[in-house]
Structures are given as structure tokens and as C-alpha cells.
mmCIF file of the C-alpha atoms, coordinates in Angstrom:
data_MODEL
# 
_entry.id   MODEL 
# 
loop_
_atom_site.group_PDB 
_atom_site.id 
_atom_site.type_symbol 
_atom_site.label_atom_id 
_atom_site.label_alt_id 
_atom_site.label_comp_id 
_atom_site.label_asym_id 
_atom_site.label_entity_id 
_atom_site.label_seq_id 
_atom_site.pdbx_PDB_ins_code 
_atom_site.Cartn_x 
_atom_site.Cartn_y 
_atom_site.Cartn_z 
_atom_site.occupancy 
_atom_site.B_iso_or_equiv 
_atom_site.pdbx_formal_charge 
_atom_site.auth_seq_id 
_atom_site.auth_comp_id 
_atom_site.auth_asym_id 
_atom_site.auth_atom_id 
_atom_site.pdbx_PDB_model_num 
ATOM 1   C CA . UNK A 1 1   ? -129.685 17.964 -73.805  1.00 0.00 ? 1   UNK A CA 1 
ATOM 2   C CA . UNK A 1 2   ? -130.080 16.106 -76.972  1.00 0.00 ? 2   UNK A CA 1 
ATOM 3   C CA . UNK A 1 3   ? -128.721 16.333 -80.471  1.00 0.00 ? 3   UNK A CA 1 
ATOM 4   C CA . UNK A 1 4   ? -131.255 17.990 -83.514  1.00 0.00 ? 4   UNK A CA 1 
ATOM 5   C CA . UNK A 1 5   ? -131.336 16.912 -87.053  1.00 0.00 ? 5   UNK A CA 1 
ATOM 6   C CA . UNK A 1 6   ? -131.234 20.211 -89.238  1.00 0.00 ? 6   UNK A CA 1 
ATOM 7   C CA . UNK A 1 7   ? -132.930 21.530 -92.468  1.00 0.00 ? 7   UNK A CA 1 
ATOM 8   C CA . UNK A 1 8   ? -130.022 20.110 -93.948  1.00 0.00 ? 8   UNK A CA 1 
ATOM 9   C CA . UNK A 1 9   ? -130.917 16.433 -93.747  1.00 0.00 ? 9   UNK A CA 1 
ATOM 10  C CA . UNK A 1 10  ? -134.014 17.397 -96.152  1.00 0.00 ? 10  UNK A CA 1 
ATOM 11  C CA . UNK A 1 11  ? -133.959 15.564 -99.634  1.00 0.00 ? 11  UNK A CA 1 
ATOM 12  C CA . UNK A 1 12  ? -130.417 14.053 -98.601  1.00 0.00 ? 12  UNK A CA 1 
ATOM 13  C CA . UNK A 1 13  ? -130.488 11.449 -95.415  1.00 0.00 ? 13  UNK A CA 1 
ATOM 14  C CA . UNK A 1 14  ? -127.209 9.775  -95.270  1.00 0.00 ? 14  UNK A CA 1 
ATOM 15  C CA . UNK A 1 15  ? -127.954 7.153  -92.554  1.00 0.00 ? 15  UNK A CA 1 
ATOM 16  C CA . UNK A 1 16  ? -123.852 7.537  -91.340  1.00 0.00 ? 16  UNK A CA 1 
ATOM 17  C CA . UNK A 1 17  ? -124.887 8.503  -88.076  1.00 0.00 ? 17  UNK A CA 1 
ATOM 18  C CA . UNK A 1 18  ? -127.583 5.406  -87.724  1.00 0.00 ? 18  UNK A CA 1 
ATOM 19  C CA . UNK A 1 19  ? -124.859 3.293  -87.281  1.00 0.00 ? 19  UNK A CA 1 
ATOM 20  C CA . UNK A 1 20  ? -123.385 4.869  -84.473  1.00 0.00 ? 20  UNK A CA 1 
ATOM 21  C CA . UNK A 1 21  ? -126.503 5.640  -82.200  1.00 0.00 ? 21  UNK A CA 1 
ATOM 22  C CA . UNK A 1 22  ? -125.539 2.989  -79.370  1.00 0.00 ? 22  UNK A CA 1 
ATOM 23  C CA . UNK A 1 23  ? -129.624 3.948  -78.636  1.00 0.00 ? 23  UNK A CA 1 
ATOM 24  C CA . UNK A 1 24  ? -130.702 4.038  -81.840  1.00 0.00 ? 24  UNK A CA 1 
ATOM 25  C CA . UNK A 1 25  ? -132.975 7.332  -81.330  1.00 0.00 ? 25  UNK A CA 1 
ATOM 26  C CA . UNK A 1 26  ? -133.360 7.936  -85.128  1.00 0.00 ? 26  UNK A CA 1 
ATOM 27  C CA . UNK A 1 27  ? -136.096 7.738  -86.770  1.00 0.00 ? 27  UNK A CA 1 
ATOM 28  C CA . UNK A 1 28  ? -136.889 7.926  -90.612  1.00 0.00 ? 28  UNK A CA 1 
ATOM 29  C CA . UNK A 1 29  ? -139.393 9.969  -93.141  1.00 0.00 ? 29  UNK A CA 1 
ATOM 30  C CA . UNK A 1 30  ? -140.012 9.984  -96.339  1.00 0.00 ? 30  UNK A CA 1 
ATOM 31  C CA . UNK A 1 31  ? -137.043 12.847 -96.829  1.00 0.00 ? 31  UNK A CA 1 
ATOM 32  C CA . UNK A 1 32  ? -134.861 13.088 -93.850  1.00 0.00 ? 32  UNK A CA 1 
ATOM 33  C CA . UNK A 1 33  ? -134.267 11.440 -90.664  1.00 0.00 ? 33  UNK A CA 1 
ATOM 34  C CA . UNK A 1 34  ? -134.825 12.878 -86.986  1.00 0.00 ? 34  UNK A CA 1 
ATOM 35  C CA . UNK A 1 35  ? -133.712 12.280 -83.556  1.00 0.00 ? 35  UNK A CA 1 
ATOM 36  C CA . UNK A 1 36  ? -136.224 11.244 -80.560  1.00 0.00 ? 36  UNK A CA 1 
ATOM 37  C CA . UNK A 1 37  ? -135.375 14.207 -77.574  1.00 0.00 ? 37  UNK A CA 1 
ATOM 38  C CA . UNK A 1 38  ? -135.996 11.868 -75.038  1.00 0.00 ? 38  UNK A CA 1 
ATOM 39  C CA . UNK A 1 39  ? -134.098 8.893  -76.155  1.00 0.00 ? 39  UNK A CA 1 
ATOM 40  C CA . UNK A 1 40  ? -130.863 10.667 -76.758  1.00 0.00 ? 40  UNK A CA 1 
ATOM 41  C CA . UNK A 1 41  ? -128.205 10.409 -74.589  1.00 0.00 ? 41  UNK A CA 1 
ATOM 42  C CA . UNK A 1 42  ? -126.068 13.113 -75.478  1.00 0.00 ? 42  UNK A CA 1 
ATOM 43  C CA . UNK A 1 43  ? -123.108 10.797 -76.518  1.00 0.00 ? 43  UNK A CA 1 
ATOM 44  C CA . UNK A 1 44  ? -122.213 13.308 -79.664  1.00 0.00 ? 44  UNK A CA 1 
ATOM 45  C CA . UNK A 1 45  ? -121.122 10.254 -81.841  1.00 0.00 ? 45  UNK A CA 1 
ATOM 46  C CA . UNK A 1 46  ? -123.880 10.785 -84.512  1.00 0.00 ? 46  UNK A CA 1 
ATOM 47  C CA . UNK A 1 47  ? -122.486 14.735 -85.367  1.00 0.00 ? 47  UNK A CA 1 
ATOM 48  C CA . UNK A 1 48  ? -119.347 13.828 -86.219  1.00 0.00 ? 48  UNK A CA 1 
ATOM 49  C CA . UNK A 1 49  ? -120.632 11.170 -88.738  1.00 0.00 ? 49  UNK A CA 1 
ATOM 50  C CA . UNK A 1 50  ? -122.952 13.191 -90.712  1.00 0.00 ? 50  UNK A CA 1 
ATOM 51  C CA . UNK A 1 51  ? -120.984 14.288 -94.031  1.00 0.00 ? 51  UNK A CA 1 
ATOM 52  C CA . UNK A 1 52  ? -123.454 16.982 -94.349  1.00 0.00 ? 52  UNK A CA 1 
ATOM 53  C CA . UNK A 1 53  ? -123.235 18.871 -90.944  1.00 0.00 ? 53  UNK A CA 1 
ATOM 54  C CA . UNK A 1 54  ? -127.229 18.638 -90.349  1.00 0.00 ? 54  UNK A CA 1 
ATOM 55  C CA . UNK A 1 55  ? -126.722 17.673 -86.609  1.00 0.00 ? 55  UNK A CA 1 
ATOM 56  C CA . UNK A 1 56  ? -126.533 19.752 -84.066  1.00 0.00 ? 56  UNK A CA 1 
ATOM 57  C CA . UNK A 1 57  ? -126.419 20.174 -80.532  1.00 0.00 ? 57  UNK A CA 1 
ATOM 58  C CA . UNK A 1 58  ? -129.372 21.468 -78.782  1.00 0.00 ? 58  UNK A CA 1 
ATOM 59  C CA . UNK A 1 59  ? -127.502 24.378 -77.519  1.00 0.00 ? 59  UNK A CA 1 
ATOM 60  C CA . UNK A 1 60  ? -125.637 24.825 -80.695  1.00 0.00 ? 60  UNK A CA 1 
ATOM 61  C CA . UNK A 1 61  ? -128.955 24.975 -82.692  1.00 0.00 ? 61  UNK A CA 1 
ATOM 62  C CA . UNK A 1 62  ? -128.950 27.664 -85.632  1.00 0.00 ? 62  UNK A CA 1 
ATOM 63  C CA . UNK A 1 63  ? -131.770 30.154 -84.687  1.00 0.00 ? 63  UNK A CA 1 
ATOM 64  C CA . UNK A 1 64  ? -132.835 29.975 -88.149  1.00 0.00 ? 64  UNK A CA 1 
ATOM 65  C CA . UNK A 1 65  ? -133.280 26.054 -87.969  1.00 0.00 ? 65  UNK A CA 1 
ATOM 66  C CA . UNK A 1 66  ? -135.199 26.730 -84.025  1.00 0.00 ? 66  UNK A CA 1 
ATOM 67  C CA . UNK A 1 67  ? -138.241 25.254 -85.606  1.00 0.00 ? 67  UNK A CA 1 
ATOM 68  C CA . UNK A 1 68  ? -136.779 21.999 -85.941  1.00 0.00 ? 68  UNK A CA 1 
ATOM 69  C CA . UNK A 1 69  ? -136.219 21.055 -82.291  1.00 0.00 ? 69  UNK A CA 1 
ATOM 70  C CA . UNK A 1 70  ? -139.916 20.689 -81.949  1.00 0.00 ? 70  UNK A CA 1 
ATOM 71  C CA . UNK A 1 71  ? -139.948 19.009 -85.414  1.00 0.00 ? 71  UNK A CA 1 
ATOM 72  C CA . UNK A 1 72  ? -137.826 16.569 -84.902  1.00 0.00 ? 72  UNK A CA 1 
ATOM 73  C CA . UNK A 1 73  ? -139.609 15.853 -81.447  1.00 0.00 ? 73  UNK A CA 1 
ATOM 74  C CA . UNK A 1 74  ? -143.079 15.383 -83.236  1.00 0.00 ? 74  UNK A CA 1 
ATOM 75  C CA . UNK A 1 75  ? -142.251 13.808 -85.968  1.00 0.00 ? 75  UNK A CA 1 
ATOM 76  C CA . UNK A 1 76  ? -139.851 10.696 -83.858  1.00 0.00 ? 76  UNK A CA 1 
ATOM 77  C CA . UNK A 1 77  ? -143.337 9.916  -82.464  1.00 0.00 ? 77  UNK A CA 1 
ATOM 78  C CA . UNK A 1 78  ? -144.951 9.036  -86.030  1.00 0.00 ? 78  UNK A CA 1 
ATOM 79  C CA . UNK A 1 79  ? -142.043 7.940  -88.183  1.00 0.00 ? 79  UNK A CA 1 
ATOM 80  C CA . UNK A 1 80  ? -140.261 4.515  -87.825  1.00 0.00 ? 80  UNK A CA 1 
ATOM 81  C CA . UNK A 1 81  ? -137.305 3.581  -85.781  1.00 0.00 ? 81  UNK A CA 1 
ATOM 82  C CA . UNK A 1 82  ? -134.192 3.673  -88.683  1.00 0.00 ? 82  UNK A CA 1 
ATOM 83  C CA . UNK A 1 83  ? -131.526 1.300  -87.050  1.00 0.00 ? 83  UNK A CA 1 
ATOM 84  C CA . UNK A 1 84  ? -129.554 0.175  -90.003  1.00 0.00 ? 84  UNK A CA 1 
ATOM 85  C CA . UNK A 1 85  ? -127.708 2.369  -92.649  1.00 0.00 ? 85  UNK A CA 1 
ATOM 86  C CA . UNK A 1 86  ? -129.358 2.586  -95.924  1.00 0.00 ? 86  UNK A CA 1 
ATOM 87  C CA . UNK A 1 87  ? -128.652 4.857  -98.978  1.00 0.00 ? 87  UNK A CA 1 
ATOM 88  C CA . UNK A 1 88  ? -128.975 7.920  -98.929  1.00 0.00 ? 88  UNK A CA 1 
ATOM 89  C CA . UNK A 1 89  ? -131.946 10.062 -101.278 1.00 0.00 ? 89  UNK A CA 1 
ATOM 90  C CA . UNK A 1 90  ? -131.073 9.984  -104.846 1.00 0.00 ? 90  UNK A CA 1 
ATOM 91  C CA . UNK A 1 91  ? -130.688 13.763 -104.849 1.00 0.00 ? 91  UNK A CA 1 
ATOM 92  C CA . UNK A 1 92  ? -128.258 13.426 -101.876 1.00 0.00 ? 92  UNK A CA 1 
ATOM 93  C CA . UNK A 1 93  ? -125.472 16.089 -101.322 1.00 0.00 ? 93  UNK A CA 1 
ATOM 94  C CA . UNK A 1 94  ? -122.293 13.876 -101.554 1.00 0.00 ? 94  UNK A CA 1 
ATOM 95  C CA . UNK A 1 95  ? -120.323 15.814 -99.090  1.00 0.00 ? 95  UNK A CA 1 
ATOM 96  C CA . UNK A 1 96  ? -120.193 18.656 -97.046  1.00 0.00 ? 96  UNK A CA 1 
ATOM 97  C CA . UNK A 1 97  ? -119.109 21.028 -99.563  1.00 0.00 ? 97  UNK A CA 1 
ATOM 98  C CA . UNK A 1 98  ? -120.798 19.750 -102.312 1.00 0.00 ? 98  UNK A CA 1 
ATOM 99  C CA . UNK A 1 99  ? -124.601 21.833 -104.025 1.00 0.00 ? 99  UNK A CA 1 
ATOM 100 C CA . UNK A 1 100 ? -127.863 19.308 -103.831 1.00 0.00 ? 100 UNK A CA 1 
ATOM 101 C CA . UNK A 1 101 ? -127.737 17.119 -107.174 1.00 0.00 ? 101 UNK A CA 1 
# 
């Protein structure tokens, strides 16, 4: 089982949960980040961090969001390995609650 970055990550990609990855299975485009399947470990410290709520547990998944499970597995095999936290997209959501600037 491995943890899925969500359609909320689009145009926002805080890098909070970067930091925490002890297997640093993120990986970065040019508008959100995504999570390698096979490189995760389960470990659940990257949902926590995300002030946006766009990760999710495989199994916890929103079936309107399915599609991203197989995004985020094809698109960790052409994007770059994000280790480090950067800031996030200028029209970033600033917290959980808060519309897209």
C-alpha cells in the first residue's frame, strides 16, 4: 500500500511533506508533486504534513480522484526526484481552508 498525491496538489505544491519522506519517493512537475508506488513505504508521515489534504492513502483514495493512482505512478517515472522543500506555486492555497489565490 502506498500513499497518492490528489487533484489537490495541482497549481499549489507545498513541498511540507518532502521533508519528511525518510525515502524520499516524491517526485516533482511543473504543477504538483507525486509519489513513486513502489518506493513508498507506507510510513504515513507525508499526510499529516500536507496543509492542503492532497495525500491520501491508497485505500482511502476519493473515487473521484481514482485516476490519479495510475498518475502519480506514471508520471514518478519521468519527473525528477524532489528531496528538499521549496516554495510552494505562486497561486498556492495557503491552508486547508483557504480558495486557490
Amino acid at each position: 500500500m502506498a500513499f497518492v498525491v490528489g487533484e489537490d496538489c495541482i497549481k499549489c505544491k507545498h513541498t511540507d511533506c518532502v521533508e519528511v519522506c525518510p525515502v524520499d519517493c516524491f517526485y516533482e512537475g511543473p504543477n504538483f508533486l507525486v509519489i513513486h508506488p513502489d518506493e513508498c513505504i507506507d510510513c504515513a508521515l507525508c499526510e499529516p504534513e500536507c496543509p492542503i489534504d492532497a495525500i491520501y492513502s491508497e485505500d482511502e483514495l476519493p473515487a473521484d480522484q481514482e485516476n490519479f493512482r495510475e498518475l502519480n505512478a506514471e508520471l514518478a517515472e519521468v519527473w525528477p526526484n524532489i528531496t528538499e522543500k521549496k516554495m510552494p506555486c505562486q497561486t498556492t492555497r495557503i491552508g486547508k481552508e483557504s480558495p486557490t489565490n
